[in-house]
Phi, psi and omega in degrees: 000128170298125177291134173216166188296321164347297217273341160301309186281328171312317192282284166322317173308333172287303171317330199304152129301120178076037169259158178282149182319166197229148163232137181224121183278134158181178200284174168294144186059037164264329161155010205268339173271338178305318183309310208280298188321319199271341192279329193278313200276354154243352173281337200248086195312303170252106197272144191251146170220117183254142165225102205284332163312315208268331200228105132321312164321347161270014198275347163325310181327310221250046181249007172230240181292172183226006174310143196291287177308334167308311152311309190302310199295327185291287193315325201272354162277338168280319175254328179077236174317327157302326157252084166258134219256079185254101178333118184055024155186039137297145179217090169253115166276135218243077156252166182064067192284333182303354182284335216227095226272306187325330208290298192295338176286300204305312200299355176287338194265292192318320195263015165260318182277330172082342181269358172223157171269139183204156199237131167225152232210107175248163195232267216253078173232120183083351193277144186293145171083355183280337171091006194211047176286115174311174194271308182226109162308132198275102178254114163107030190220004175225148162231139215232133167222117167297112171232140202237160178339181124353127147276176171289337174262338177287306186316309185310319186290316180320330188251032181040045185253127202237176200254044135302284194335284215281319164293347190265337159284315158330306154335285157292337164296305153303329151240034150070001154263180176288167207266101166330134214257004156263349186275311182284358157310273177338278160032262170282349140319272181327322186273335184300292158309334186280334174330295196279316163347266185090192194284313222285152216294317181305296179322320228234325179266014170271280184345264171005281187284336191254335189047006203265108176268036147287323184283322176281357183256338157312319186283301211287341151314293201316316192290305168319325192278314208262318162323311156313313169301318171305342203254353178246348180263318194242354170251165197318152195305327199289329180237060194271336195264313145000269245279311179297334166288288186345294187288342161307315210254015149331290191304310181323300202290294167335312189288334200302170153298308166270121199265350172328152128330130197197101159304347204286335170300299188341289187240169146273123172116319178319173194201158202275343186284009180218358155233012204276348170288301191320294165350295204259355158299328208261313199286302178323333176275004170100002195295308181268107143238187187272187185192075186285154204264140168291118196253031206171120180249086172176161227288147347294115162353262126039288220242017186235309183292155177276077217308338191249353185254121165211177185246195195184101195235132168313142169280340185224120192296313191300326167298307165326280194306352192260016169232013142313145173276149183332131182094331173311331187298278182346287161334263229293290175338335194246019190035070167268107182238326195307321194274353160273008157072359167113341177335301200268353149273016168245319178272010154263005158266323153315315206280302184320319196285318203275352158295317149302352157100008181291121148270144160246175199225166183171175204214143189216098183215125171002295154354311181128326161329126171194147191204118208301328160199148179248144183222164177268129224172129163033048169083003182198152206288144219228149182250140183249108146286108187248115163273122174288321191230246165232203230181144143279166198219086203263316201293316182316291178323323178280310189283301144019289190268335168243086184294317147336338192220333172274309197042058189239131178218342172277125160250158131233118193258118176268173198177202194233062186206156149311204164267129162200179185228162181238026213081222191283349172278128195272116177244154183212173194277176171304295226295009185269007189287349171305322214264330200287075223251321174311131176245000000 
């Protein structure tokens, strides 16, 4: 069974005094009802479990009053033995909550009444055009949590890399030395597979038991495939074709040199007024994020950015390689790289950043200057260098020597090096970019 990160916070949530019902957003097949079941089913004597996608017929239960006891006499007439309804030691689960709107209003009744805890579980929460918005979101009656594939340290554990290991790199991060070399072989092995891998939990436990990537790259089609059936099943008639090009034309936008986001790659001709909803359709499902260009490299970051200038990155690096053409697995694996232009490490840093829960950033200016991402790192604004093999770092250097006009005195460059330092450039392996957690 995959250990995941969830379940700490699921366990707090639990801890809480006076908490509110929980929701956990993430894209589809990311792990989230397994994660919820196994937590409920050690926490709980009794679990109630609805899956409003799977049985539509239960969203009848929350179609009249929404009063708790009321709910409570419909469900126990409805599962019978299966729904058993004991103050403080009860669990009702809510998956696929976005079927059911009515579901999502009851948690304001539910976090009134207080005997029982309940978990509801999204796909499509929020998303525009799904058409199943509740009538009144319970704003101040919920707690809401974002969960995403597998991270790169969840791959670790998957791979029986344990947290001696991740402290002893930790280690090496904090005084600058270098990694033992044979632990950075692995390593670097391990990031490798996790590229083409990626988070999502089927995927990773095929890997895992089977090592066959003929197989992992089948599921992971299936899954890109089956996102696609969503984007034509759940969003408005007018942009089900708008929402699929937009997400087709990721690799395309990746490979360029300038990696901006450019509608006119969609289509020729296109405008951001006629595809930028399609967009934020793709990102609201949890597929995508963004990644914005900096009119300024400095902190606050945020208060820096440019709403209309942005990059676009898969949230799970491996479904990016699996829409990649036949042999990129192959490629990557044997550290092949010079014909992806650094795409596919800058969206596998992407995936690392934004999985820690990082928004990201870069910085661009006509000039010529480009820096693939700036982070806030130990109080100050940090400039990110991603190298597939190496690399110069002309542009980094340049906002460097002039602090005075950047008001940048920190780099880091990842790469296909050990931990070492230059003057203010920090150099490090890919794979510690997991470690960079300090704000």
């Amino acid at each position: 069974m995959l250990k995941r990160k969830i379940e700490k916070k699921l366990i707090a949530w639990k801890n809480t005094e006076n908490r509110k019902p929980l929701i956990i957003k993430g894209c589809r097949q990311c792990g989230k009802t397994f994660s919820v079941l196994d937590f409920a089913k050690k926490n709980y004597k009794n679990v109630v479990y609805l899956n409003f996608f799977e049985n539509p017929d239960y969203v009848a239960v929350f179609s009249g009053s929404l009063e708790v006891d009321t709910i409570v006499m419909m469900l126990s007439a409805l599962l019978g033995k299966e729904a058993v309804f004991e103050s403080g030691n009860t669990v009702l689960v809510l998956d696929e909550i976005q079927e059911c709107p009515e579901a999502r209003t009851a948690l304001k009744f539910f976090r009134m009444d207080g005997r029982y805890d309940v978990i509801g579980t999204g796909s499509f929460l929020g998303v525009k055009g799904y058409g199943k918005e509740p009538k009144s979101v319970p704003v101040g009656s919920e707690t809401v949590i974002d969960m995403y594939p597998l991270d790169f340290e969840e791959f670790l554990w998957a791979n029986g890399i344990e947290t001696p290991v991740i402290e002893l790199l930790k280690t090496c991060l904090q005084n600058e030395k270098t990694v033992p070399e044979a632990l950075h072989k692995r390593m670097k092995q391990l990031l490798l597979q996790y590229t083409v891998v990626g988070g999502m939990p089927d995927v990773v436990q095929t890997f895992v038991s089977t090592k066959q990537m003929d197989e992992v790259l089948q599921i992971q089609r299936d899954i890109v495939r089956s996102y696609e059936d969503d984007m034509i099943k759940y969003a408005e008639k007018k942009d089900k074709s708008r929402i699929k090009e937009c997400f087709q034309s990721i690799p395309k936008q990746l490979s360029k040199e300038n990696k901006k986001f450019q509608y006119s790659i969609v289509k020729k001709g296109s405008t951001a007024s006629k595809y930028a909803g399609s967009l934020q359709w793709i990102e609201d499902a949890g597929i995508i994020v963004r990644c914005y260009n900096l009119s300024i490299t400095e902190l606050p970051l945020d208060g820096n950015a440019e709403v209309n200038t942005f990059k676009v990155y898969m949230r799970d690096c491996g479904l990016f390689v699996s829409m990649l053409e036949d042999g990129t697995q192959y490629d990557i694996l044997q550290g092949n790289l010079h014909a992806y232009k650094g795409a596919v490490f800058e969206n596998l840093i992407a995936d690392i950043f934004s999985k820690m829960g990082r928004k990201l950033y870069y910085f661009h200016k006509d000039s010529g200057l480009e820096v693939d991402f700036v982070i806030r790192y130990k109080g100050e604004c940090t400039l990110v260098e991603v190298k597939a093999s190496t690399g110069n770092t002309k542009s980094t250097r340049t906002i460097l020597n002039h602090p005075e006009k950047y008001h940048v005195s920190h780099a880091i460059k990842l790469g296909d090096y050990n931990v070492g330092r230059a003057e203010q450039i920090l150099t490090l392996p890919l794979y510690m970019a997991f470690l960079l957690k300090e704000i």
